[in-house]
Legacy VTK file of the C-alpha trace (Angstrom):
# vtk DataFile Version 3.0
C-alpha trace
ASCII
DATASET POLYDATA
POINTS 213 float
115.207 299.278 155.430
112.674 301.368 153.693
108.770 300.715 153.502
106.703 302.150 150.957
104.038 303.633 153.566
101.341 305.286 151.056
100.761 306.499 147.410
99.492 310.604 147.013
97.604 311.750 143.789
97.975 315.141 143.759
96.949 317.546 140.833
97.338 314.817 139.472
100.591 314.057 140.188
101.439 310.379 141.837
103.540 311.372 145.180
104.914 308.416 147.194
105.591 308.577 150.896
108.022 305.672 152.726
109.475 304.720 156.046
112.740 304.925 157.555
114.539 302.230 159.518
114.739 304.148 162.991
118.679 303.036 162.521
119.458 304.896 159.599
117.797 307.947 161.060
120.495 307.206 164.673
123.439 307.017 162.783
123.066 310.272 160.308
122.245 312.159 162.807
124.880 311.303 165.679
127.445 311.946 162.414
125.947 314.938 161.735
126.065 316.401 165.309
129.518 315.068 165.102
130.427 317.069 162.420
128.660 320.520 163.797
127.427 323.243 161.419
129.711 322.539 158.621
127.602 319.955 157.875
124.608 322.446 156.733
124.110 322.502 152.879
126.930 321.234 152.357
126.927 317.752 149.378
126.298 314.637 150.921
126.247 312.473 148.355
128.441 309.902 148.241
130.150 310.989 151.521
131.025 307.534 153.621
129.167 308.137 156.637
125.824 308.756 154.386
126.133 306.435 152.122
124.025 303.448 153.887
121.139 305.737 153.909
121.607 306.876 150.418
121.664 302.876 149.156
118.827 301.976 151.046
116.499 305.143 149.720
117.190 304.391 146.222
116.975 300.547 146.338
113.617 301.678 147.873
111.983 304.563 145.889
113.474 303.327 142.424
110.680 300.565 142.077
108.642 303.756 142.241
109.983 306.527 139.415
109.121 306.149 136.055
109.795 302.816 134.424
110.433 300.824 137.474
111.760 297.269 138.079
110.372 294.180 138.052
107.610 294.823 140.762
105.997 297.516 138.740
106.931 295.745 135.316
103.790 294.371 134.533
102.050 297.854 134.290
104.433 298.909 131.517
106.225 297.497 128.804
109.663 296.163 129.105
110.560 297.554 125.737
109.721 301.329 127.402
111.684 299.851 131.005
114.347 299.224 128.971
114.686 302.544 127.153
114.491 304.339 130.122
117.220 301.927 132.617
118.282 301.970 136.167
118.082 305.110 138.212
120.604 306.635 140.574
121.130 309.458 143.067
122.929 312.103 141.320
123.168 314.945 143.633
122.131 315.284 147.861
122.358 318.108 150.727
121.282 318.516 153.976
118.809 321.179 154.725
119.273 322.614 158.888
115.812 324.713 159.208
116.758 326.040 162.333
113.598 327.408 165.404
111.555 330.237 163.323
113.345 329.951 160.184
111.032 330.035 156.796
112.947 327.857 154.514
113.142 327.955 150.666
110.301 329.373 148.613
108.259 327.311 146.168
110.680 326.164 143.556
111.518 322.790 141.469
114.819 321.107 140.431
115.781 321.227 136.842
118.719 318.893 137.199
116.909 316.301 137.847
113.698 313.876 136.633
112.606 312.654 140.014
113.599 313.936 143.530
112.687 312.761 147.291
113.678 314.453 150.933
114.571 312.157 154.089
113.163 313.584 157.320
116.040 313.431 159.778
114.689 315.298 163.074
111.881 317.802 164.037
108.332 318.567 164.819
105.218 319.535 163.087
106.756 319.289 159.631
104.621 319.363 156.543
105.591 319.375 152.356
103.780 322.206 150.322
103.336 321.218 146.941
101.624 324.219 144.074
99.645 323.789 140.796
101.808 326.478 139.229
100.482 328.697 135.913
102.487 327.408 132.811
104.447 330.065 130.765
105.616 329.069 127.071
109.039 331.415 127.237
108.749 334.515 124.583
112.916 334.237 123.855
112.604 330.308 122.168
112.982 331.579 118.681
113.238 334.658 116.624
110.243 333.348 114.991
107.670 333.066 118.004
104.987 335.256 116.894
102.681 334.419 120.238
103.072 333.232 124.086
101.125 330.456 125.790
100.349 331.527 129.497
97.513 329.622 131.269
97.196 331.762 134.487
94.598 329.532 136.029
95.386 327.089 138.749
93.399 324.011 138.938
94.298 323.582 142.505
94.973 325.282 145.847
98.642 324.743 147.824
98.253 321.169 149.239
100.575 320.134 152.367
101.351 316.506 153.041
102.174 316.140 157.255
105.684 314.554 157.704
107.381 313.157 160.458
110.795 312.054 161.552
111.651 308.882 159.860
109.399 309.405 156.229
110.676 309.921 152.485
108.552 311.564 150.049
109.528 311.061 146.482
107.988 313.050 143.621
108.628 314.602 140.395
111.787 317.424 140.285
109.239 319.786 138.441
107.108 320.148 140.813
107.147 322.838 142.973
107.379 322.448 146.335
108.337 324.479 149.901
108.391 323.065 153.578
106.183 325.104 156.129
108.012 327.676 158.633
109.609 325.944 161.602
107.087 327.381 164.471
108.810 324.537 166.716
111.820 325.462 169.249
114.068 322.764 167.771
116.017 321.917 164.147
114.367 320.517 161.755
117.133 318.032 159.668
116.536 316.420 156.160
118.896 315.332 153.315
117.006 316.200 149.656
118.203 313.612 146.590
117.975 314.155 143.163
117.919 311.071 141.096
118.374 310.542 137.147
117.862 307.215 134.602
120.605 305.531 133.330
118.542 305.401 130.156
121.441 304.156 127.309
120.306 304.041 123.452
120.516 301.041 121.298
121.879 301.373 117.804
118.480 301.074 116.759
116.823 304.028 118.067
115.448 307.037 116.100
117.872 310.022 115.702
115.861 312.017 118.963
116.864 309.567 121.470
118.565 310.941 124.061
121.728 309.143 126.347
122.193 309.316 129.720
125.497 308.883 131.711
125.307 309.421 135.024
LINES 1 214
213 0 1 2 3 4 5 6 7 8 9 10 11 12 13 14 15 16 17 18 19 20 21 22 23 24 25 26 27 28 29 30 31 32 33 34 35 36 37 38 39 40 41 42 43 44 45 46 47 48 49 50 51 52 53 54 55 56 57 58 59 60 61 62 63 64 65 66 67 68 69 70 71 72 73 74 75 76 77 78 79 80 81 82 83 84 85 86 87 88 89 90 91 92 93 94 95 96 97 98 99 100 101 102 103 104 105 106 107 108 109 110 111 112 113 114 115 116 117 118 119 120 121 122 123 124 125 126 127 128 129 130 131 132 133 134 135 136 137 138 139 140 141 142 143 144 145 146 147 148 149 150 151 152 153 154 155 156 157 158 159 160 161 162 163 164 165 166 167 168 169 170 171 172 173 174 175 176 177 178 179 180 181 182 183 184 185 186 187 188 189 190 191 192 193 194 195 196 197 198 199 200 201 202 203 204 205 206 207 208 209 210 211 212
């Protein structure tokens, strides 16, 4: 339903990039012209008429985050597989960048560990994706007596080209835009944010953290 169709290092960060079954693409979008506007950023996940495409991008991308399943076992322990467990979708919208419109700035999702957008419709589309400076917060602690700010960028703004029918799946921090609609038609996608079920046996040291989602 969902092909992995190539693997991105960028900065370095390990980006993957899949394929859609032209299907799932036909029946979103006839329900979302169904629906009209009301649709637009409105939550998606879990809503019936979505939900085929939502099982078939995580049964595809999950062999992919951190951890993975049994394809990717062998290049990590199952001890560390284990710790980390299954992932899901926890949150999804659909983004309507309508002729001419800019879109959202550069910015990541803290909610979740790994996220991925699902090109619906449009033209000319591309991903931005920035090297941002790091910033070590002044406000942590009473105590702080310094700040760590590394103002250098390693790397320029790269763009990976995307087309109706791909899924790119990368990291939540990572900052990331789409590129101004210059086309005279909608550009459609549905962004998911996915989360580990990681659990915590008995055994494990008092920083472990639990997961529930």
């Amino acid at each position: 339903m969902v092909d992995l169709d190539g693997v991105i290092d960028l900065f370095p960060t390990r980006i993957f990039k899949f394929r859609l079954d032209p299907r799932l693409i036909e029946d979103v979008v006839k329900h979302k012209k169904k629906g009209g506007s009301n649709h637009t950023y409105n939550e998606v996940f879990n809503h019936p008429e979505f939900l085929p495409l939502q099982e078939a991008v995580l049964s595809s991308v999950s062999p992919y985050c951190p951890g993975g399943t049994p394809r990717l076992r062998h290049m990590r322990s199952k001890q560390q597989h284990d710790r980390i467990g299954k992932w899901k979708i926890v949150s999804g919208w659909i983004n309507n960048q309508s002729p001419g419109q800019t879109g959202f700035s550069y910015h990541g999702h803290a909610e979740s560990f790994m996220s991925c957008v699902v090109y619906l419709a449009g033209e000319n589309m591309s991903l931005y994706f920035r090297d941002e400076a790091r910033l070590c917060p002044s406000d942590q602690s009473e105590s702080t007596s310094y700040d760590l700010l590394v103002r250098h960028r390693w790397h320029e703004d790269a763009a990976i080209p995307t087309e109706v029918g791909d899924v790119i799946l990368f990291p939540s921090h990572l900052l990331h835009k789409p590129n101004t609609n210059e086309t005279d038609i909608d550009r459609i996608s549905i962004a998911y944010n996915l989360m580990p079920t990681r659990t915590t046996p008995p055994d494990s040291p008092p920083w472990s953290i639990k997961f529930d989602v």
